[in-house]
N, C-alpha and C positions, 0 to 999 in steps of 0.2 A: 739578414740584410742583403747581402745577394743577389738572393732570390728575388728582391723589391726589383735591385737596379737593372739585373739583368733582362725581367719583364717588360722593361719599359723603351724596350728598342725596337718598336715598329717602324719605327720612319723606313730601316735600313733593310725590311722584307722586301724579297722581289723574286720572280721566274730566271732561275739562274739559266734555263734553254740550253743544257749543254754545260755551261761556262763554268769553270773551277772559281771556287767564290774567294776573295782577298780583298784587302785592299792596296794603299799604300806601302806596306811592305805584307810576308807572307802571313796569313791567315784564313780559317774558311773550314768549310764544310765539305766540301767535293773534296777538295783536296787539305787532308790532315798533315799540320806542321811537323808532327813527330811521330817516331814508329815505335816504338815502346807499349808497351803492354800495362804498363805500370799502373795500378788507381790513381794515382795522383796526377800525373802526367794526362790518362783517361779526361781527370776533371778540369786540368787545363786544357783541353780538345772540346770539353764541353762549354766552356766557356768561351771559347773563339768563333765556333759552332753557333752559338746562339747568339753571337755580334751579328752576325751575318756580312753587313758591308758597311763599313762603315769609313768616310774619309778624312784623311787627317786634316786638323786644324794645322800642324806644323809638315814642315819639308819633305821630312821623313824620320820613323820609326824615332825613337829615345836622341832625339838631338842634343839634348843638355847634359850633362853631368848632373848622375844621381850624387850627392854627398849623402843622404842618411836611406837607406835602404828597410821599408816594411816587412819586417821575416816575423814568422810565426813558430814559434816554437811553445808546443802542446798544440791545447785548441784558442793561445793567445798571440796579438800581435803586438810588437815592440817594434822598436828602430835600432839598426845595425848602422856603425859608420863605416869606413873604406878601407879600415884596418882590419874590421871584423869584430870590433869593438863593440856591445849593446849599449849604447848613452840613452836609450828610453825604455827601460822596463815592459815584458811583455804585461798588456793589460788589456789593451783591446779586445772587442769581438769583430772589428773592421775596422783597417787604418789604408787609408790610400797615402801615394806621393806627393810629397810639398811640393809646391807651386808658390813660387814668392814669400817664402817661410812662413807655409800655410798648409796643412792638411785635413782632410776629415777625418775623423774618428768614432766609432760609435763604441757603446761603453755596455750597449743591450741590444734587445729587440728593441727598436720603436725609440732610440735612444743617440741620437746622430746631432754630432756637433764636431768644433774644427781646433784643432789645436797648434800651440807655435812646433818651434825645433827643440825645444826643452822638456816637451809634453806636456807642457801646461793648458789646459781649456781658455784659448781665448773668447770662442762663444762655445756657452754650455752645453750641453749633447740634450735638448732639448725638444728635437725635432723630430718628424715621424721616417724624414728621409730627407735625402739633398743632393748638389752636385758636387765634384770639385770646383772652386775659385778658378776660375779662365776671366784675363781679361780685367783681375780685380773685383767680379763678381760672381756671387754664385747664387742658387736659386734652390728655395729648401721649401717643405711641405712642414705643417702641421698636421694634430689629429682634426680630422675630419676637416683641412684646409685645402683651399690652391696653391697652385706654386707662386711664391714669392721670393722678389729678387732682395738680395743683401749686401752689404760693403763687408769690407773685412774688420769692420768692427762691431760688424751686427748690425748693424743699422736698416734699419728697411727704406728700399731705395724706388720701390714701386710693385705695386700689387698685379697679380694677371687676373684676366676679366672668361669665366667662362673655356678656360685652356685648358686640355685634356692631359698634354704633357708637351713637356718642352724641352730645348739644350742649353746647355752651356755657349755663351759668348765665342763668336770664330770670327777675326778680322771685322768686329763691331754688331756682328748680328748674331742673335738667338734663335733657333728655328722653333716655332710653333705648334701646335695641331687646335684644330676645332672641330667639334663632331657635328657635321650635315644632313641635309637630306641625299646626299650624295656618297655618304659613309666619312670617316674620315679626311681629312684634308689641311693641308701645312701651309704654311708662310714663316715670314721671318718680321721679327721685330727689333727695334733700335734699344741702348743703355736707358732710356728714356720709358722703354715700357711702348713705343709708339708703334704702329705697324707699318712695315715699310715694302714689304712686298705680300699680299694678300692670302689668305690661304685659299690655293686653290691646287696642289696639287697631291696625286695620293701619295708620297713618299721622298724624304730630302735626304742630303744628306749636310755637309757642313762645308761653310767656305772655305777655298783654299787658291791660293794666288788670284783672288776677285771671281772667283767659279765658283757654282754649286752644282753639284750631279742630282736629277730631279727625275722623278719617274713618272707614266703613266697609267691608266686602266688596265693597258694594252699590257702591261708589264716590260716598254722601251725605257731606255733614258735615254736623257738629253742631260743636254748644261746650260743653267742660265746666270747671267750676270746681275750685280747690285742693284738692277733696277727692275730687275724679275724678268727681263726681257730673253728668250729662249736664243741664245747664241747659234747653239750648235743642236741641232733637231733631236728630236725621240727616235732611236734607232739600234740601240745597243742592247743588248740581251745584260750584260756586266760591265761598271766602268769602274775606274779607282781614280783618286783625286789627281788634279796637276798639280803637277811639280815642274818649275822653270820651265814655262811655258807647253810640257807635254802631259800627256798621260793615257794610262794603258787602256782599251776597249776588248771587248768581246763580241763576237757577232757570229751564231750558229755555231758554237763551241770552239771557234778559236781567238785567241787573242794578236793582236797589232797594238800599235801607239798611231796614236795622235797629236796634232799639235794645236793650238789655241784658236784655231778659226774651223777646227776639223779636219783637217788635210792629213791622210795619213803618212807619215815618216816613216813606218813601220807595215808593211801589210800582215790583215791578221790570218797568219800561218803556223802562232803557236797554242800547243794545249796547255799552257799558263805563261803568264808575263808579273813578274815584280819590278815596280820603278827602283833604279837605284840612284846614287848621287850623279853617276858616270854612266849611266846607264840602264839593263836590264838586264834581270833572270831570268831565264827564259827555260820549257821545258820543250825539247825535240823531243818527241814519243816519249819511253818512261826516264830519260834522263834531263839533267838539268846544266846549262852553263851561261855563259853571259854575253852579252852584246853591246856594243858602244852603242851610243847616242844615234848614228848612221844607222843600225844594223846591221854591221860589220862583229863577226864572230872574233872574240878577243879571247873568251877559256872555253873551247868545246864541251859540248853536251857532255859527263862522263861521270856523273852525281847522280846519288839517289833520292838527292833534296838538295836544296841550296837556298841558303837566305841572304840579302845584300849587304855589300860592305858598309855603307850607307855613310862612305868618309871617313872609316877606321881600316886600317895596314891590313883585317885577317877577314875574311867570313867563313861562319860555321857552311858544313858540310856533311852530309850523310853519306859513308860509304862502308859498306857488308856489313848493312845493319846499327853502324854505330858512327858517333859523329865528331871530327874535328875541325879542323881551322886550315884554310889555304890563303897564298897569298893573290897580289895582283896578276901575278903570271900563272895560277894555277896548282902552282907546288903548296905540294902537301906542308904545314908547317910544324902542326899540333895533329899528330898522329890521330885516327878514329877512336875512339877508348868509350865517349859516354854515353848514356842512354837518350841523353839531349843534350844540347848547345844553344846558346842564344848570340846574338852579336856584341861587340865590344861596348862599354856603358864606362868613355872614357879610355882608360888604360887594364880595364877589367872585364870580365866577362862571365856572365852566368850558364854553371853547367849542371846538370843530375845526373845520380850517377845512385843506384840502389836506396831510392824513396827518400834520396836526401841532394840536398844543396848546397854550393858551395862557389867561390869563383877562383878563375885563374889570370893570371896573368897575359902580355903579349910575347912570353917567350915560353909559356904553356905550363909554368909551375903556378901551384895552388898559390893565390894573396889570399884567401879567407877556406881553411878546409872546409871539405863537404860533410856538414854535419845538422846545420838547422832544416826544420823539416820541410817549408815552402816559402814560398816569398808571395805577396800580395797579388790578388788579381789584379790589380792596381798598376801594378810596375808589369806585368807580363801583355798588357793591354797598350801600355804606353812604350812598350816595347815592339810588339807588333804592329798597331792598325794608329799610332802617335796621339794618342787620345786617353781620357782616362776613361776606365770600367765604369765612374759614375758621373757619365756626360751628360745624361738628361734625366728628367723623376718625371714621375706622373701623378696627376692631382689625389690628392686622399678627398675630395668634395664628399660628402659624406650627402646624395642627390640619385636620383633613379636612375637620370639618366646617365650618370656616370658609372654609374654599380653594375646597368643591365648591358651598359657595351662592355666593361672590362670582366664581367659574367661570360657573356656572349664570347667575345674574344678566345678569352683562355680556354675554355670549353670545346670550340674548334679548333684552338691546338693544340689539344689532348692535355691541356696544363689541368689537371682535372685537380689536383691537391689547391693549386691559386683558387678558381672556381669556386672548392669547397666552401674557401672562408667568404665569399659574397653569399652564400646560402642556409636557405633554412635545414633544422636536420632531414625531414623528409625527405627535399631536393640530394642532399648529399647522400641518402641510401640510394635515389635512384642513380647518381653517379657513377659509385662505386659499380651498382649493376651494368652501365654502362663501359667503364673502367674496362670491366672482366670481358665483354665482348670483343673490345679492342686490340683484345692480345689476340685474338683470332681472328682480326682483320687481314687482309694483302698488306702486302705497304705501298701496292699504288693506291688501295681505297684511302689509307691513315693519310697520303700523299696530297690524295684530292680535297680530304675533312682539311688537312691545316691551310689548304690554300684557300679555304672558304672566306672572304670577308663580309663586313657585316657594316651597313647603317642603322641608326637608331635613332626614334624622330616621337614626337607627340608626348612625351611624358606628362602624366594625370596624377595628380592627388588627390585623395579623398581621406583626410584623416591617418592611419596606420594601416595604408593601402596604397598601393599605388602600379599602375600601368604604362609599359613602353612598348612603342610600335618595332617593328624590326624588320628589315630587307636583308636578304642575303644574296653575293655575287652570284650564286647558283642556280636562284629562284628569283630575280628581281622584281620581276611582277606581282609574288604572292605579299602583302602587309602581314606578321602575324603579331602576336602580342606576348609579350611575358609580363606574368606579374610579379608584385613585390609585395614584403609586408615588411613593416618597421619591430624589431624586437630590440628591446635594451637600447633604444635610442638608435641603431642603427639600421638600415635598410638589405635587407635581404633578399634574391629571389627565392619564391616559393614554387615549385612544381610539384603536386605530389600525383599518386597514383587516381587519388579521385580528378584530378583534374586528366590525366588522362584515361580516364573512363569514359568521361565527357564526349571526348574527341573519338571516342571508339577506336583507343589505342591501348595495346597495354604499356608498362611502364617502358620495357626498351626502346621501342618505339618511341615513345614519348622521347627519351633521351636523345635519338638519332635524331629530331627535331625540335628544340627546346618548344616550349610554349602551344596555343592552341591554333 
């Protein structure tokens, strides 16, 4: 299930140009949260990793009080309370964080519904995939459906018409996507289902204080307001959401702030900025300390990572290799000891420490030992970038042209195992052969395949056949075509070797270019 939600965060690709990727608080790909070696930790990296930018719906980072905490112990998940106490039996194969005594849960593959605080199914695990509840709604897929939106008693509150994938509700808007002749393209629509600002741009991200960070071809952002109206220009290589009227930009790998008309408060002078409540993170060459709201240096650079207080007494800190907790002034409080640290969630805080979990307190003694094995992606999402791991789903349309873009798609970004399952077996042997070339790529050629995007236009049917056109960023001139054929009711692409014989290619070839 994972694997579904985490595919479905295109909006938030873009040309980082330099810029260590985050958002709202620390996360990213350029620059990794944690220094540990560990697989599990690894798999938390990989899942921040592939957020890419994402901004928050709220202030910053885990604002609320968790009370029941998603931990997984074996390969199930349960709810922990703040004692340490299991009140929900591990059962899950996925359980995200309640939101207004409400969570998802799935019970399978292909098996996703939402439960109260007592673990009972109040809508059945029914569904092929979903979001979390923002907002008092959420928006779930069926087999072979669109995304449709729901109350929290199930109820279906309005259908989407033609929608690729969509988000979760932010300050009354849902961001959209529809697939163009121009490739991809987003807008936002109202509780109502209605569209309120049109899709017209390649990539969104989510409101925050009446702002949305929007990007272009060009791979700039800009910011535009509730009426879709572009505030603040296309210019930034990396932005992160506002908070109290500011927030952080990027331009030719450094970062500054900004404030709500665009005027910089901050010029951009550093190689990472995180917003905090009181200010910012900031990294001086490879150290990291903090700055007020002015830009006035208040704990010098002297960290080998730093994450924000974000309105709690301590923040975690990395220092020779391991990490603990300082206060407002700097001082060390909770000695470096873990393998990771997170910030305070309340009067607690989550640490790792040899492939196990565990929290401490604010005067650095264990409240819950470290002993369960991980905690939700859920909660480490909502911790980071203030949002849940399953902010938006993408249609399961069971239609050409949705199969040969999300084909297409994953294909140029090496997601070759996703790919497989839109394909017939033929296609997927010549994948595989593909597959194996790729590990003897550069990584600026792998660099330049993921940046590839793709339109998808004309879809034809004929029976248990069917044809879609295709552009790509790289070639936009050229139309080419993939075909498809329907097996067991479901639509497939087929490529096989005779069809590239046709072309007078052999199979690899055929691969480095889908279609004819």
């Amino acid at each position: 299930m994972v694997s579904k939600k985490i595919a479905s965060y295109k909006p938030f690709a873009r040309n980082n140009k330099g810029c260590a990727t985050h958002s709202t608080v620390p996360t990213g790909q350029a620059d990794s949260p944690a220094p540990s070696e560990r697989s599990g930790e690894r798999s938390l990296l990989l899942l921040l990793s592939l957020l890419l930018f994402i901004a928050s719906c709220k202030p910053s980072g885990n604002a609320s009080v968790t009370e029941l905490f998603p931990v997984k112990v074996g390969s199930q998940f349960g709810y922990m309370d703040r004692t340490g106490k299991m009140v929900i039996a591990p059962q899950f194969l996925q359980a995200g964080c309640f939101n207004d005594g409400i969570a998802y849960a799935a019970t399978g593959e292909d098996k996703w519904g939402y439960i109260n605080t007592t673990g009972k199914f109040v809508i059945e695990p029914t569904y092929w995939n979903g979001t979390s509840f923002s907002e008092g709604l959420a928006f779930v897929v069926s087999e072979d459906g669109g995304p449709v939106a729901i109350d929290k008693t199930g109820a279906v509150k309005f259908q989407t018409k033609d929608v690729e994938e969509v988000g979760y509700f932010c300050e009354g808007y849902a961001a959209f996507s529809l697939l163009t002749d121009a490739g991809e393209r987003w807008g936002f629509m109202d509780k109502e289902g209605k569209t309120k600002i049109a899709a017209q741009f390649a990539g969104v991200s989510f409101f925050s204080a009446g702002m949305c960070a929007v990007i272009n071809d060009e791979g700039r952002w800009g910011f535009i307001d509730k009426k879709g109206d572009l505030k603040i220009g296309y210019q930034y290589d990396n932005v992160a959401a506002f908070m109290s009227n500011r927030a952080a930009v990027c331009v030719d790998g450094k970062w500054g702030a900004i404030d709500n008309t665009g005027k910089y408060i901050i010029d951009p002078k550093y190689g990472d900025m995180h917003m905090d409540k009181d200010g910012f993170v900031v990294a001086d060459g490879d150290k990291f300390g903090w700055l007020d709201n002015t830009g006035k240096v208040v704990i010098s650079p002297q960290f080998e990572r730093a994450f924000p207080f974000n309105g709690g007494k301590l923040a975690p800190v990395r220092s020779g290799g391991k990490w603990g907790y300082i206060d407002h002034s700097g001082k060390m409080v909770v000695q470096p000891q873990y393998d990771f640290a997170f910030g305070f969630d309340g009067n607690m805080a989550l640490v790792q420490q040899n492939h196990k979990e565990g929290f401490i307190n604010e005067s650095g003694n264990l409240s819950v030992p470290i002993s369960f094995d991980d905690m939700s992606p859920d909660y480490y999402t909502h911790y980071f970038v203030g949002i849940s791991s399953a902010s938006s789903v993408i249609t399961n349309a069971n239609q050409p042209l949705f199969v040969a873009y999300k084909w297409l798609t994953r294909f140029f970004q090496m997601d070759f195992e996703t790919a497989k399952s839109f394909s017939t077996d033929d296609t997927k042997n010549l994948i595989d052969q593909f597959a194996g070339v790729t590990n003897l790529m550069p990584d600026s050629s792998k660099q330049e395949m993921m940046s590839i995007k793709v339109a998808v236009i004309d879809p034809m049917e004929s029976g248990d056949n069917a044809t879609v056109s295709y552009a790509t960023s790289d070639n936009p001139g050229k139309a080419q075509t993939l075909y498809l054929v329907k097996e067991k009711g479901k639509w497939h692409v087929q490529f096989s070797k005779d069809d590239a014989a046709k072309s007078g290619s052999d199979g690899a070839d055929a691969a480095e270019r889908p279609g004819q």
